[in-house]
TIZA-764979 format. One record per residue (C-alpha): residue in one letter; x, y, z. Coordinates in steps of 0.25 Angstrom, whole numbers, plus 5000, padded with zeros to 4 digits. Example, Ala and Ser with C-alpha at 12.3 -4.5 7.8 and 13.67 -1.06 7.14 Angstrom:
BEGIN
A504949825031/S505549965029/
This chain:
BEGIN
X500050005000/X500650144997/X499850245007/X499650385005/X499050465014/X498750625014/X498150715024/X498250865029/X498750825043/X500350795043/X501050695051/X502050715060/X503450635056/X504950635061/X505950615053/X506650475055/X505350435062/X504250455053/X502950475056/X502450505070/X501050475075/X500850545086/X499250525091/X498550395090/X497450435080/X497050525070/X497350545055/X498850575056/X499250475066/X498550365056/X499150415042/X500450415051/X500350265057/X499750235042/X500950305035/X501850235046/X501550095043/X501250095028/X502250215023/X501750295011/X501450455011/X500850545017/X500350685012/X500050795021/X500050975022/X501251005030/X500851065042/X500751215042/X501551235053/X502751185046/X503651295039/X503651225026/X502051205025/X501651315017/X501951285000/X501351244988/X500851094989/X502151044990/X502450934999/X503550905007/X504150755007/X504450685019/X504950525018/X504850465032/X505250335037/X504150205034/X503850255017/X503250375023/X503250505015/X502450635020/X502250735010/X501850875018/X501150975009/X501451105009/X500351175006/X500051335003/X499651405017/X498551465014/X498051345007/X498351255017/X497551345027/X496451345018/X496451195016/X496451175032/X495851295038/X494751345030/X494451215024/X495051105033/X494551145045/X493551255045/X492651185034/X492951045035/X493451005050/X492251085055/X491251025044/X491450885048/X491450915061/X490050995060/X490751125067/X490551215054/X489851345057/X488651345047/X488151475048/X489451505044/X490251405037/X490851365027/X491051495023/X490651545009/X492251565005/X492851425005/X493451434992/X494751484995/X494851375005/X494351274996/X495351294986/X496251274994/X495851155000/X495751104985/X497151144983/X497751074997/X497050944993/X497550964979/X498950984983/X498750834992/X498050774980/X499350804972/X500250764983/X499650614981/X499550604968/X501050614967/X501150504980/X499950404973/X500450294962/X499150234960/X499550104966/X498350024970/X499150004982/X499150164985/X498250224996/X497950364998/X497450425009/X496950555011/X496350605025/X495450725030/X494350835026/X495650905022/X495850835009/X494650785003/X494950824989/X496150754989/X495450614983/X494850684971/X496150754969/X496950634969/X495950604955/X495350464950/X496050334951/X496050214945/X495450104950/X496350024958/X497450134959/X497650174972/X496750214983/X496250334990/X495550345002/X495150485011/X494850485024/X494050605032/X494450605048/X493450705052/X491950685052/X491150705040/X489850775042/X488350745037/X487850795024/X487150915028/X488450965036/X489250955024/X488251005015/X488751145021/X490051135012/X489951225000/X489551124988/X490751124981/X491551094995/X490650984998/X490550924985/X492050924983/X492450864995/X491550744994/X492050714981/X493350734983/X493250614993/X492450514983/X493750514977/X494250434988/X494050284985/X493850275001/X493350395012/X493650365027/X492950415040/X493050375054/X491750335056/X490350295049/X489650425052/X490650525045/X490650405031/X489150415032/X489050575033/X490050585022/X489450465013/X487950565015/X488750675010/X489150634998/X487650554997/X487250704998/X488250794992/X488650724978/X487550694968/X487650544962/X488450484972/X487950354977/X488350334993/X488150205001/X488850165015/X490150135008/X490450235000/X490150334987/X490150304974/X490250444965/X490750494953/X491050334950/X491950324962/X491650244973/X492250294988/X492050205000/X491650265012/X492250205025/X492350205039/X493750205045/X494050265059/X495250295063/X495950195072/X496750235086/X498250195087/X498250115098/X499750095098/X499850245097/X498850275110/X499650155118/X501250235116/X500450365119/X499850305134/X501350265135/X502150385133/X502650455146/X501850575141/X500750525141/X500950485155/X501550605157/X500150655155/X499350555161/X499950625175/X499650735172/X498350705170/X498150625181/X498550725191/X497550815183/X496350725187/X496750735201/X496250605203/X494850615196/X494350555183/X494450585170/X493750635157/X494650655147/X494550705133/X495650725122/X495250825110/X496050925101/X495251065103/X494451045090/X492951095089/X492250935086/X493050895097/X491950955107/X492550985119/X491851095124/X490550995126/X491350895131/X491951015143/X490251055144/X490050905146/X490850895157/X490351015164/X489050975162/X489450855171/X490050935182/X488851025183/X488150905185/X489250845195/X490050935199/X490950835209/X491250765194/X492250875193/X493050785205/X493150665199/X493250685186/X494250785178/X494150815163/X495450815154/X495350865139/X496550835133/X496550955122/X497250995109/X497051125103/X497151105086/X498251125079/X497651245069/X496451295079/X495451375072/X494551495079/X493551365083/X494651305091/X495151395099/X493751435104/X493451295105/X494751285114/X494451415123/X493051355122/X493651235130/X494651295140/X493451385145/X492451265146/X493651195155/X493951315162/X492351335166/X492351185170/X493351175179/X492951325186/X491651275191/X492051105193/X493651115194/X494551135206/X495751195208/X496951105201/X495651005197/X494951065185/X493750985180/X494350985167/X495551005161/X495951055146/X497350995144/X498151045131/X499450935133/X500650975125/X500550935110/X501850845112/X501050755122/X499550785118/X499450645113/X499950595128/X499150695135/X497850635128/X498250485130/X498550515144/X497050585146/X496050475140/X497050365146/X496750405159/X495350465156/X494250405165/X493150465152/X493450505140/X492650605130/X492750615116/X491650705110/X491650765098/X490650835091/X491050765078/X492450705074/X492950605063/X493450505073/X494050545088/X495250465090/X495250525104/X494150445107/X494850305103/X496050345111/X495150385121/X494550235120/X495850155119/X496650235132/X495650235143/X495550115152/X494150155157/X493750285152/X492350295144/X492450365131/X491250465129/X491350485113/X490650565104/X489550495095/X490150605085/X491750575085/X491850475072/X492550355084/X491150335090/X490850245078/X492050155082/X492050185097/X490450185100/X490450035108/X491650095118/X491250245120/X490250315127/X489450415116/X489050555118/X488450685109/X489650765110/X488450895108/X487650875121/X488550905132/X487650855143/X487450725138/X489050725136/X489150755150/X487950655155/X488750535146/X490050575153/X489350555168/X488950445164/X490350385158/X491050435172/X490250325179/X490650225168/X492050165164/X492350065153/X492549915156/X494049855153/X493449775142/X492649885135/X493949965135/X494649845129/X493549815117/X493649975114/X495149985113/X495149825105/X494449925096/X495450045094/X496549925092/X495849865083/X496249985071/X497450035068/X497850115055/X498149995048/X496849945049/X496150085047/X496950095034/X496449955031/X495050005032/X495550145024/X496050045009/X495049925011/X493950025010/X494450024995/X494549884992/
């Protein structure tokens, strides 16, 4: 198999060493693990951050060790913006997620924006077609809502000449939601993907939502549970969540600084309980309902506040917008009011920790290791690997889990469900977990589960899809 894989995300590498997975899941640490174990090349935009990002499309070369080959694109600045702000995040991140203001968005002047979105998808398209052979035994892999023209680009192949598959990590969002993209946008996007010969999702509900869109969106296409035939093209449609790296969670719960952390924590609980949540500060992510939740619960009972401690384990985003930081002042004020009225002195009821970025990974171990109850609610999210981890590290915790984050599907027979909108109902589910643990074999059925994928196997399910 030669194995190409693209995506806006870069990896982090080391010369001599190679690739370097860092965090147990999520889309880089899987094309990292993949790229690791099979070689082949990997195409990506150069971080912005880096003095040589800006340039004309070029890419810059990098051979590692194991046959792998990043190529780093170097893309215009204000293009590259474009592509991820306006585009990338303000439209489609906050599309899929259903966190679009539609009084007043999209807004009316997209075109400059688009274009360049087009132009960034373009400038990948051609980076591949110089990397595909067209051996049957070639697999491309293109990732995320910030390439979905790159199939289309790539132009028609023949039969039996090599393979392309996308995958979306986010959600995708029901018919009439996605109906607010301007026509053309909309249009394009779902026939760029048809392209594909296979789609990917986490989870039944976002293949569904995107199969009712093209059922609704694209005149003459003909849609049944497997996938779409347009245009005299059949694309499958498929479900393939992401798996956890179990080996990955095990050396972080044995690093010295995640036990470095685990003492700190545990003199932060001062003896008490604990409810523990991990998130990076993103809207979907709900925090603020899930701080409300819990103050419902001390109003309710204020001696909780003595036996049970709260620890949000946060990570602002790495390129905040305007949403996140209020979102992030939101939080800091919501904790703050909290622990006036149910904290003590040196005993706050909740605690909003921001570990170093070196040892953020540890600091999240170390807190749903040692949680007593876990919460993971999103509002809407493509998967929610913290909810897997979450699963596989506590002995005893109960993980209450959002029916909207795409692991419920997989998870549902080990986690306790809640409507991450109604903070009292959140509050009364939480009661009721704190008076409930999870029985040593229950715990074992669940984590047999997370070992029973890997990305071998999650591959596996990516190519046989075509076959």
């Amino acid at each position: 198999m030669k194995l190409i894989v693209c995506s806006n995300s870069a990896p982090r590498w080391e010369e001599g060493a190679g690739l370097l997975p860092r965090s147990p899941g999520g889309l880089v640490p899987l094309l990292a693990t993949l790229l690791g174990r099979h070689g082949g090349d990997w195409v990506c935009t150069m971080p912005p951050d880096d003095s040589a990002a800006s340039g004309d499309g070029s890419a810059e070369v990098t051979a590692l060790p194991g046959g792998v080959t990043l190529h780093r694109l170097r893309l215009p600045r204000e293009t590259a913006d474009r592509h991820y702000e306006t585009v990338g995040v303000r439209l489609l991140l906050w599309l899929f997620h259903y966190l679009l203001d539609t009084a007043r968005q999209p807004e009316g002047r997209l075109a400059e924006a688009w274009s360049a979105y087009e132009a960034v998808n373009r400038a990948y398209a051609d980076r591949l077609a110089t990397l595909m052979t067209g051996s049957p035994e070639e697999f491309v892999l293109v990732n995320d809502h910030h390439l979905f023209l790159v199939p289309e680009m790539l132009g028609p192949r023949a039969e039996g000449r090599g393979r392309v598959a996308f995958f979306q990590g986010l959600p995708w969002c029901e018919p009439d939601y996605f109906g607010v993209l301007p026509a053309h946008i909309r249009d394009r996007i779902l026939t760029g993907l048809l392209c594909a010969d296979v789609i990917g999702f986490h989870c039944t509900r976002w293949a569904r939502a995107f199969l009712g869109c093209c059922a609704r969106f694209l005149p003459g296409c003909a849609v049944d549970d497997r996938g779409v035939t347009y245009d005299g093209r059949r694309t499958r449609v498929i479900v393939a969540p992401f798996p956890l790296d179990v080996a990955m969670v095990e050396r972080l719960r044995d690093e010295p600084a995640t036990a470095r952390w685990r003492e700190r924590l545990d003199r932060d609980a001062r003896g008490r309980r604990v409810i523990a949540r991990a998130d990076r500060i993103d809207l979907w992510k709900n925090l603020p309902r899930g701080f409300a939740a819990y103050r419902s619960l001390l109003e309710r009972e204020p001696g909780l506040g003595g036996e049970w401690w709260f620890c949000a384990v946060a990570t602002p985003p790495g390129r905040p917008t305007e949403r996140t930081r209020a979102l992030q002042r939101e939080c800091e004020d919501l904790v703050a009011g909290i622990n006036e009225r149910f904290g003590a002195p040196g005993r706050p009821a909740v605690s909003l920790i921001y570990p170093d970025l070196p040892t953020t990974r540890n600091c999240v171990v170390a807190a749903l290791s040692g949680a007593d109850l876990a919460l993971v609610n999103p509002t809407f999210d493509g998967m929610n690997l913290v909810a897997k981890e979450a699963l596989y590290l506590g002995e005893h915790a109960r993980l209450l889990l959002s029916v909207n984050a795409g692991a419920y599907e997989q998870l549902a027979g080990h986690v306790t469900p809640v409507d991450p909108f109604d903070v009292e109902g959140t509050a009364s589910v939480m009661r009721e977990a704190m008076a409930s643990g999870v029985a040593p074999e229950e715990r074992a059925a669940a984590r047999r589960l997370l070992r029973e994928q890997d990305a071998n196997h999650w591959l596996d399910r990516m190519m046989g899809a075509q076959r």
